[in-house]
C-alpha positions as CSV (number, residue, x, y, z in Angstrom):
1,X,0.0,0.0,0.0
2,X,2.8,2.4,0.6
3,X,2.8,3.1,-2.8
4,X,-0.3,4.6,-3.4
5,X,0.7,7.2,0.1
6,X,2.6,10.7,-0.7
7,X,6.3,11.4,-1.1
8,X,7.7,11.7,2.5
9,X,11.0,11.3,4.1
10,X,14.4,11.5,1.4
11,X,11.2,11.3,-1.5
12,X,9.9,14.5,-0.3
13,X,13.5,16.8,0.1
14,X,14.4,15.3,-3.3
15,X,11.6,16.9,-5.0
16,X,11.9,20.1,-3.4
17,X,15.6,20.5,-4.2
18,X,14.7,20.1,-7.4
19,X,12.7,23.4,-7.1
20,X,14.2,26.7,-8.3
21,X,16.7,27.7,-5.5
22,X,17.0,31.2,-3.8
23,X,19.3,33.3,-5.7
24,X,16.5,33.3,-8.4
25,X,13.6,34.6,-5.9
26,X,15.4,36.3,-3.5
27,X,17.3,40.3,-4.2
28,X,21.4,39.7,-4.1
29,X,21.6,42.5,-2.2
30,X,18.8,41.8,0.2
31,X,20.0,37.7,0.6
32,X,23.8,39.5,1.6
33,X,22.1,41.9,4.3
34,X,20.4,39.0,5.7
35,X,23.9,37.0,5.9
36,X,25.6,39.8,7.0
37,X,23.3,40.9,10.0
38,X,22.6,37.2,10.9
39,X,26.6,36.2,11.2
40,X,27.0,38.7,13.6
41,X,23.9,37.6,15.8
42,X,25.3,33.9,15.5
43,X,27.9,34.3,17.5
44,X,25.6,35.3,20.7
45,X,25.6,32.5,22.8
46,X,21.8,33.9,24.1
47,X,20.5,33.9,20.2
48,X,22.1,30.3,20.0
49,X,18.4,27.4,20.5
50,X,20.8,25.5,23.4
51,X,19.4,23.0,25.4
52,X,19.7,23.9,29.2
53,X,22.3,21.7,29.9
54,X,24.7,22.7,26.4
55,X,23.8,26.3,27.9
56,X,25.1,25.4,31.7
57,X,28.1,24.1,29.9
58,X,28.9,25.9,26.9
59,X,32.7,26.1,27.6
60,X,32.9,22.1,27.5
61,X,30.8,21.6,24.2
62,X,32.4,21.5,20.7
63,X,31.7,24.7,17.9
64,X,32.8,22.3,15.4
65,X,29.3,22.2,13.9
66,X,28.6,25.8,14.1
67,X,31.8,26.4,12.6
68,X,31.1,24.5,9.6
69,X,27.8,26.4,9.6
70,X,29.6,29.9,9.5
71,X,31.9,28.4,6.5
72,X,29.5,27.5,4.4
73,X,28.0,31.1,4.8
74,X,31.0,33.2,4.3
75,X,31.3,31.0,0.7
76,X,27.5,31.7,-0.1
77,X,28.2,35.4,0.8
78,X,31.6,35.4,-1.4
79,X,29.2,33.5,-4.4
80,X,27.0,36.6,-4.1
81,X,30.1,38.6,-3.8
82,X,31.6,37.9,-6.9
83,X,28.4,38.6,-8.9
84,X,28.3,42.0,-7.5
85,X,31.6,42.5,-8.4
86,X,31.4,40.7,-12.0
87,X,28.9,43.9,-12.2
88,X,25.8,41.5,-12.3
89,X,22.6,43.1,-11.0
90,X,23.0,43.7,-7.2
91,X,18.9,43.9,-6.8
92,X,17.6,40.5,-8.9
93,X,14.1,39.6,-9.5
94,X,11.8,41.4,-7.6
95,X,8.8,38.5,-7.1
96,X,8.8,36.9,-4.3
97,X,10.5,39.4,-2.0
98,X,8.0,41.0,0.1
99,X,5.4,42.9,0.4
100,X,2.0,41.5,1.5
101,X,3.9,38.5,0.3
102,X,5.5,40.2,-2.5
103,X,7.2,43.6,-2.9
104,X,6.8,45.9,-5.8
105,X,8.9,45.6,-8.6
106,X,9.8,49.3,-8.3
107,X,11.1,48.7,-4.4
108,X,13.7,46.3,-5.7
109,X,14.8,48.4,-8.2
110,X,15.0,51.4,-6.0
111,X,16.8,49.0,-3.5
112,X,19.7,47.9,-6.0
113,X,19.8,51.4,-7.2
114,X,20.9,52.5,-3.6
115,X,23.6,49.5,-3.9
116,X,24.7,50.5,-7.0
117,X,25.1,54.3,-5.7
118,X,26.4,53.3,-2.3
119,X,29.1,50.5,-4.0
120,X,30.1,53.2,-6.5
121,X,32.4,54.9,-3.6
122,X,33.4,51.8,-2.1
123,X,34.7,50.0,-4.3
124,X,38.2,49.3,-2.4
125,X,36.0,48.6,0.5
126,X,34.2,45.7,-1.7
127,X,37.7,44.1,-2.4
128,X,38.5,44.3,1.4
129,X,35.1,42.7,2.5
130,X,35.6,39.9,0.5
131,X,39.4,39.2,1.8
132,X,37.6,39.2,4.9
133,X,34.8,36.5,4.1
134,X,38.3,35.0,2.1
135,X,40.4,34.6,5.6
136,X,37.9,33.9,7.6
137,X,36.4,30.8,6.0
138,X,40.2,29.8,6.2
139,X,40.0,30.0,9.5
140,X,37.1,28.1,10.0
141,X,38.2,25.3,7.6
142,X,41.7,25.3,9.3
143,X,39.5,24.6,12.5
144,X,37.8,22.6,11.3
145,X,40.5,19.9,10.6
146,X,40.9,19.6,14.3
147,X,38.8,17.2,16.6
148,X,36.8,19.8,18.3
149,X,36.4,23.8,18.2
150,X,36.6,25.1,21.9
151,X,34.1,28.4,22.7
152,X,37.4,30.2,23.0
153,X,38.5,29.7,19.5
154,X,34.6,30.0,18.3
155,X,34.3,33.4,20.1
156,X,37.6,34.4,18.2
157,X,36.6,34.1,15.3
158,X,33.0,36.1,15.8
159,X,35.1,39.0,17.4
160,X,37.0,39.2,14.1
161,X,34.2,38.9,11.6
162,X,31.9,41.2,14.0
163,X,35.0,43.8,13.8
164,X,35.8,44.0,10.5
165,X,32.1,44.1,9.6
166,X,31.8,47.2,11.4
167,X,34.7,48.6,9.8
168,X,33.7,47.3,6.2
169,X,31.8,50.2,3.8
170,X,30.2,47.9,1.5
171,X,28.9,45.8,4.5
172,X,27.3,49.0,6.0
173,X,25.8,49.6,2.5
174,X,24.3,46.3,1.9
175,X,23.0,45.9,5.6
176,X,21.0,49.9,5.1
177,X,19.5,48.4,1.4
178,X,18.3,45.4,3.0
179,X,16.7,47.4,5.9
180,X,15.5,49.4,4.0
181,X,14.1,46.6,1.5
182,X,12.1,45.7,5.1
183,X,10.8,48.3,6.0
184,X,9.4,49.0,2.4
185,X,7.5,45.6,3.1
186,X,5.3,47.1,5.9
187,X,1.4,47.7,4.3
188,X,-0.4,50.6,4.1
189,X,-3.4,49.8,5.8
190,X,-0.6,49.0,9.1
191,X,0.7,52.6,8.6
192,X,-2.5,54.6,8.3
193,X,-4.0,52.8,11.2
194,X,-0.8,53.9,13.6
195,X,-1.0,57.5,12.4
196,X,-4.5,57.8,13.3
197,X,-4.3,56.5,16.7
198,X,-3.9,58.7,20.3
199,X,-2.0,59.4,22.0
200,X,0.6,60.1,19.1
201,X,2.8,58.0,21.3
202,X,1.1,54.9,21.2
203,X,0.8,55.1,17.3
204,X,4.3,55.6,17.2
205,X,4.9,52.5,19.0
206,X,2.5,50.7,17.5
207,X,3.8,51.5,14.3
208,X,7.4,50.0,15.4
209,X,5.8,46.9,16.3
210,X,4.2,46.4,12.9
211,X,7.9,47.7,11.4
212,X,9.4,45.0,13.6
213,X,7.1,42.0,12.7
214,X,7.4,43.3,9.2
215,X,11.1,42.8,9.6
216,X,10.7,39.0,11.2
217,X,8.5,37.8,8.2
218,X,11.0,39.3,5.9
219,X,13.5,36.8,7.5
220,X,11.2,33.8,7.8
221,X,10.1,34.7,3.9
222,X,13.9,33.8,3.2
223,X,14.1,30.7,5.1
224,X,11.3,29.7,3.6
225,X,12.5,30.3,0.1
226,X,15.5,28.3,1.0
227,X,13.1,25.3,2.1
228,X,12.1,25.0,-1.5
229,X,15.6,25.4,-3.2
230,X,18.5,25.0,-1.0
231,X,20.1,22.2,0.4
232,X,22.1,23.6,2.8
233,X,19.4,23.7,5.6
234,X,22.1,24.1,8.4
235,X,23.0,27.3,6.9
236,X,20.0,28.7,8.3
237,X,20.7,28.2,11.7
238,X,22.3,31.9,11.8
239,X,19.0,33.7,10.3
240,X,17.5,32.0,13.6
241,X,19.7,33.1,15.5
242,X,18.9,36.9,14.3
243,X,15.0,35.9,14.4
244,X,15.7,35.2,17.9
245,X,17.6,38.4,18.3
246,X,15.2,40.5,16.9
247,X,12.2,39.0,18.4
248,X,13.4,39.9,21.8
249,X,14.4,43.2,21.4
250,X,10.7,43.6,19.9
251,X,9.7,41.5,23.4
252,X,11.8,44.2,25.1
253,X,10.0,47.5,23.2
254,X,6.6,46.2,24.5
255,X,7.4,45.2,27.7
256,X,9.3,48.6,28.5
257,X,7.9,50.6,26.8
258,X,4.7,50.6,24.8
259,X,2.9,49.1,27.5
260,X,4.1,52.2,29.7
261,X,2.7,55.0,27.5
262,X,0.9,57.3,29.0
263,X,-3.2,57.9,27.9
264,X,-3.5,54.3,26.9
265,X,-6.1,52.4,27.7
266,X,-6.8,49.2,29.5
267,X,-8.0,47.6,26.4
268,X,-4.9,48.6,24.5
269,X,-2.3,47.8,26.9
270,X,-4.5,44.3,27.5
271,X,-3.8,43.3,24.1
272,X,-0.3,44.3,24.1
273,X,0.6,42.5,26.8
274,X,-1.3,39.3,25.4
275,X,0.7,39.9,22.3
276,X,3.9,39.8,23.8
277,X,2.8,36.6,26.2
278,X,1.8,34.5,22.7
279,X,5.0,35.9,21.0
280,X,7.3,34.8,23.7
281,X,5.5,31.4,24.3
282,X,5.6,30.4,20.7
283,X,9.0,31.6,20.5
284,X,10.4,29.2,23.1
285,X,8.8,26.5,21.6
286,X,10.3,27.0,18.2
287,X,13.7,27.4,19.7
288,X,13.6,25.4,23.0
289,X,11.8,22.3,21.0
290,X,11.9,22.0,16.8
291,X,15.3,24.0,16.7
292,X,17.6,22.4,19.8
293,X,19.8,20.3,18.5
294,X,19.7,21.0,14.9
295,X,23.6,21.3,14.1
296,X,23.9,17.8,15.0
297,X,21.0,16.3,12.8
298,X,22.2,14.6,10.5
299,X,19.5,12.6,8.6
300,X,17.7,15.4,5.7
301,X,14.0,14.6,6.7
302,X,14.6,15.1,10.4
303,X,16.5,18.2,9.3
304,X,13.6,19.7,7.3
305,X,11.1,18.9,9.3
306,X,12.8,20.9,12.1
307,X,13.5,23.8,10.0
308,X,10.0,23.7,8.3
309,X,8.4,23.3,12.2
310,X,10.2,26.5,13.8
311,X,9.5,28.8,10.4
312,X,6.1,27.9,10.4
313,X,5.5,28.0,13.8
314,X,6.4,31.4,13.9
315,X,5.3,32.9,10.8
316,X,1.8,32.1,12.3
317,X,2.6,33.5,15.3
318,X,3.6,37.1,13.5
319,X,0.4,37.2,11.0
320,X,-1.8,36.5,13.7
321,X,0.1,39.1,16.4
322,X,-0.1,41.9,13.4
323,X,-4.3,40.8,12.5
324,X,-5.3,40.6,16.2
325,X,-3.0,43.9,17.4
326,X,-4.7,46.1,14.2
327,X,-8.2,44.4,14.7
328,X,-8.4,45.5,18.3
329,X,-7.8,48.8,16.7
330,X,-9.7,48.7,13.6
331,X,-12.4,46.2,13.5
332,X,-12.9,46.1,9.7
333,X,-9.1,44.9,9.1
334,X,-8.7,41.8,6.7
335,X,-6.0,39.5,7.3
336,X,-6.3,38.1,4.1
337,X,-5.7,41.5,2.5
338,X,-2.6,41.9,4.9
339,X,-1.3,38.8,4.1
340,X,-1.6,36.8,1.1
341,X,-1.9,33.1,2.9
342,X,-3.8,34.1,6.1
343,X,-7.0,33.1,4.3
344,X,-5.4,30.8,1.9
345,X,-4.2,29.0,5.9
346,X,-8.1,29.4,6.8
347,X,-9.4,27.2,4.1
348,X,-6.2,24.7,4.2
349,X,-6.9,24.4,7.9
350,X,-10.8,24.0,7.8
351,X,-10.2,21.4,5.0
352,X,-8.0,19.6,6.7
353,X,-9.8,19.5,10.0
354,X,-12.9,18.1,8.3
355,X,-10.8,15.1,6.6
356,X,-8.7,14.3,9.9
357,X,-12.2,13.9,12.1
358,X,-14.0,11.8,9.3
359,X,-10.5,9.2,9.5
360,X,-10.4,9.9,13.2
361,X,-14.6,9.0,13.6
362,X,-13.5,5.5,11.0
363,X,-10.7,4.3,12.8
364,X,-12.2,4.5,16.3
365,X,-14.9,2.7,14.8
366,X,-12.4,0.7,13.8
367,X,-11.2,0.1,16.8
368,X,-13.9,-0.8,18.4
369,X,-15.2,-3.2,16.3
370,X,-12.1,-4.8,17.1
371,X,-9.8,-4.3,13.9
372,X,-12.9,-4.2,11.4
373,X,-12.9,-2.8,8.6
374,X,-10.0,-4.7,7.3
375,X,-6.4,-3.4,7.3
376,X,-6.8,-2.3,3.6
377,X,-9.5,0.2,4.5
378,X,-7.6,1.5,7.0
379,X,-4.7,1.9,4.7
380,X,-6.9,3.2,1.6
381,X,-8.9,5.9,4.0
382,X,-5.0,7.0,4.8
383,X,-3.8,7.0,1.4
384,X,-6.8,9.0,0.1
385,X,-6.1,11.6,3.1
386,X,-2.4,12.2,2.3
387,X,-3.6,12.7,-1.4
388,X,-6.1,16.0,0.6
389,X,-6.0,17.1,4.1
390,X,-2.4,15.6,5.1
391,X,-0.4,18.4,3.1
392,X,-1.4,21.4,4.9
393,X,0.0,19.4,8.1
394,X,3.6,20.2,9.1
395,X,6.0,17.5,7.5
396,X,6.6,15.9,11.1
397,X,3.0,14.6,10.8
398,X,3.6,13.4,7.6
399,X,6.4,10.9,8.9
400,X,4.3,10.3,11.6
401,X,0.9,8.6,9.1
402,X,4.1,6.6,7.4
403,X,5.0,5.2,10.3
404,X,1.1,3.8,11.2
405,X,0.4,2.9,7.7
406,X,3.6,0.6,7.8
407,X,2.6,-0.8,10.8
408,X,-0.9,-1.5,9.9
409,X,0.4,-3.2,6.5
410,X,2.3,-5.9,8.5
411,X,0.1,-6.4,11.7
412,X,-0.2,-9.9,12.0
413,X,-3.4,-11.0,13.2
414,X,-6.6,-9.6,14.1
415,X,-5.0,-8.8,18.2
416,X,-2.3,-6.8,16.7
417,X,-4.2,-4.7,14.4
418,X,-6.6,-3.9,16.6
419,X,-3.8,-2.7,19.3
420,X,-2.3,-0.7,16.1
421,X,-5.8,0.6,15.2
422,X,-6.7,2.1,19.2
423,X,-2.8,3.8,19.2
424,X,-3.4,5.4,16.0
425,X,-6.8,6.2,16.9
426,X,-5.1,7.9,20.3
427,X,-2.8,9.7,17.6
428,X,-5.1,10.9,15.7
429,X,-7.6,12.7,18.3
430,X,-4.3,14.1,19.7
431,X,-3.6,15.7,16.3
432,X,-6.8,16.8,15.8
433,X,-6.6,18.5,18.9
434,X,-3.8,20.6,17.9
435,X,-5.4,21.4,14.8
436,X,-8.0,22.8,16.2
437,X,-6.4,25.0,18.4
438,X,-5.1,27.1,15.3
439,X,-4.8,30.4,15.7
440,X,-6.8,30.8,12.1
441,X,-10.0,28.7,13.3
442,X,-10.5,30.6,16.5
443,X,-13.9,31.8,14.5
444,X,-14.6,28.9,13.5
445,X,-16.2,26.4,16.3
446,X,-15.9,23.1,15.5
447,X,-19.4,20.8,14.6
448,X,-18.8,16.9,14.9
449,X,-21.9,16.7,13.6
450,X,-22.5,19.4,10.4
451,X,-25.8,19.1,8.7
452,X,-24.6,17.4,5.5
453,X,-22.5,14.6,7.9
């Protein structure tokens, strides 16, 4: 039966890295800003998704890993380097870059026209930044011939890269393009909502929020992008790393600040502050659960998965904080017209919520009936549901159905498959739990029992 299920596992990352890869949906000059800003957060041990006890002991543990993770960015930066310097266009395609998921073609244009400008007087500087990215992947590579990379020789080499950054032109004119790329990104609607708000200080600040979580989805856009097209999955552990960065400093602005302005009400400073609780809650799971241990995965499902797991985690987490926060402003604000896939995740999610109940309601009549209907239904009902519902689950879930299906197909006996049928049942109503509890269906009550059932 397996073969009538969905590509999963190796299948699955095979396909995608078939897919066009990032340099062709993703601005040159934006992808080096995000490298650039993201190197220098990497090398924070509190941006870094430790597990308590790596954290209580980070001088014992190995960089090794993380090591190899920097080199292989400094060579992706020189790649986009070179092209800059070859004279190739420093801004790219413009689809696919932002926006309310896409920027204007005539941002990205203005964006590589400020490179262009800004590069124009640095041109030494250019040189210089990549000798830098040149002897500093030497470093890492001479590193990593040895059989472990102390936190010593690790912090060395971020003091040096963070230095030379700072003292690098062309970096400082790539890292204000892709800034300002982001904050192009933010939408209208979001800016005329904070300018009309009192006191002027609260629309200020609620107008940095919106910039901020603009920002974050820029970032997760890329990783994202790089789950269709690139490889190299590991390499992302640095954009994390500034995700995590930047989402608490924005933790920080609301906490210290916008919840202590003056004239607000209780109504606004309620929803702040719930904001900032749901933030920091899904935050720690994406980085104290799907992302621990990542450098050391080594198997490309497991790897994607994670990766997949923490981005949409908290891409969710950043539409919804925008919708709500403007909502509890502004009433008549769409989501969807904010955001491209908010509705698009509306319909995935109340389509696949109505296919996981109907195979949850046959297999725990399955189960009951003590392993009737036969192990081919079973395995048919799950087939036709990772044809539907099962691809707007995340790709953990996936592995997950594989797993029962195989067991299922080689239950001997009528005792077995019914003990396989009640733990996949107990699965199931787990899962549909949690898909329920989607930010997106909050609206939307659930009905065991619709009209047409």
């Amino acid at each position: 039966m397996r073969g009538v299920l969905p590509p999963c596992g190796a299948e699955r990352v095979n396909q995608l890295s078939q897919q066009p890869t990032l340099p062709e949906a993703f601005p040159p000059a934006q992808e080096l800003a995000v490298w650039l800003r993201s190197l220098q957060s990497f090398f924070n041990p509190a941006n870094q998704p430790f597990s308590e006890s790596e954290r209580a002991a980070i001088g014992e543990r190995s960089f090794k890993c993380e090591t190899g993770v920097v080199r292989d960015a400094l060579v992706r930066c020189l790649h986009l380097l070179a092209g800059v310097a070859r004279g190739e266009s420093p801004h790219g395609p413009a689809e696919g870059v932002g926006g309310g998921e896409a920027a204007p073609a005539a941002a990205a244009a203005r964006q590589g026209a400020e490179v262009t400008l800004g590069l124009a007087g640095a041109k030494d500087s250019l040189g210089d930044l990549v000798d830098v990215f040149k002897d500093v992947s030497r470093l890492c590579d001479a590193l990593l011939e040895t059989q472990a990379v102390s936190f010593a020789a690790w912090s060395s080499i971020g003091s040096v890269l963070e230095r030379e950054l700072r003292r690098s032109e062309a970096a400082g004119v790539f890292v204000a393009a892709g800034n300002g790329a982001d904050a192009s990104d933010l939408q209208e609607p979001l800016v005329a909502l904070a300018h009309g708000l009192m006191p002027d200080d609260l629309g200020e600040d609620l107008l940095e929020i919106f910039r901020a979580f603009s920002r974050l989805l820029a970032h997760l856009r890329f990783v994202e992008l790089s789950l269709k097209g690139d490889a190299q999955l590991k390499r992302l552990l640095p954009v994390f790393t500034l995700i995590h960065e930047e989402t608490r400093s924005l933790l920080d602005f609301i906490e210290g600040r916008a919840l202590r302005v003056e004239g607000v009400g209780r109504g606004a400073r309620e929803i702040l502050d719930g904001t900032a609780y749901a933030v920091r809650m899904e935050m720690r799971k994406a980085f104290e659960h799907e992302l621990t241990g990542l450098c050391s995965v080594r198997q490309p499902p497991q790897l994607f998965a994670k990766v997949e797991n923490a981005a949409g985690l908290l891409r969710d987490c950043y539409q919804q904080s925008v919708v709500a926060l403007a909502q509890s402003f502004d009433p008549s604000v769409d989501g969807a017209a904010l955001f491209q896939t908010f509705n698009t995740k509306l319909e995935q999610s109340l389509e696949l919520r109505r296919e996981l109940w109907a195979l949850v309601r046959l297999m725990r009549a399955a189960s009951a009936a003590g392993g009737s209907p036969p192990a081919t239904q079973a395995l048919e009902a799950i087939a036709a549901f990772g044809n539907g519902g099962q691809r707007y689950l995340m790709y953990k879930d996936w592995e997950a159905l594989e797993r029962f299906a195989e067991e299922i197909d080689s239950a001997r006996g009528a005792g077995e498959l019914s003990r396989t049928l009640h733990r996949f049942e107990a699965y199931l109503e787990t899962l549909f739990g949690q898909v329920n509890m989607r930010a997106v269906l909050a609206g939307h009550p659930f009905d065991p029992n619709p009209p047409d059932s």
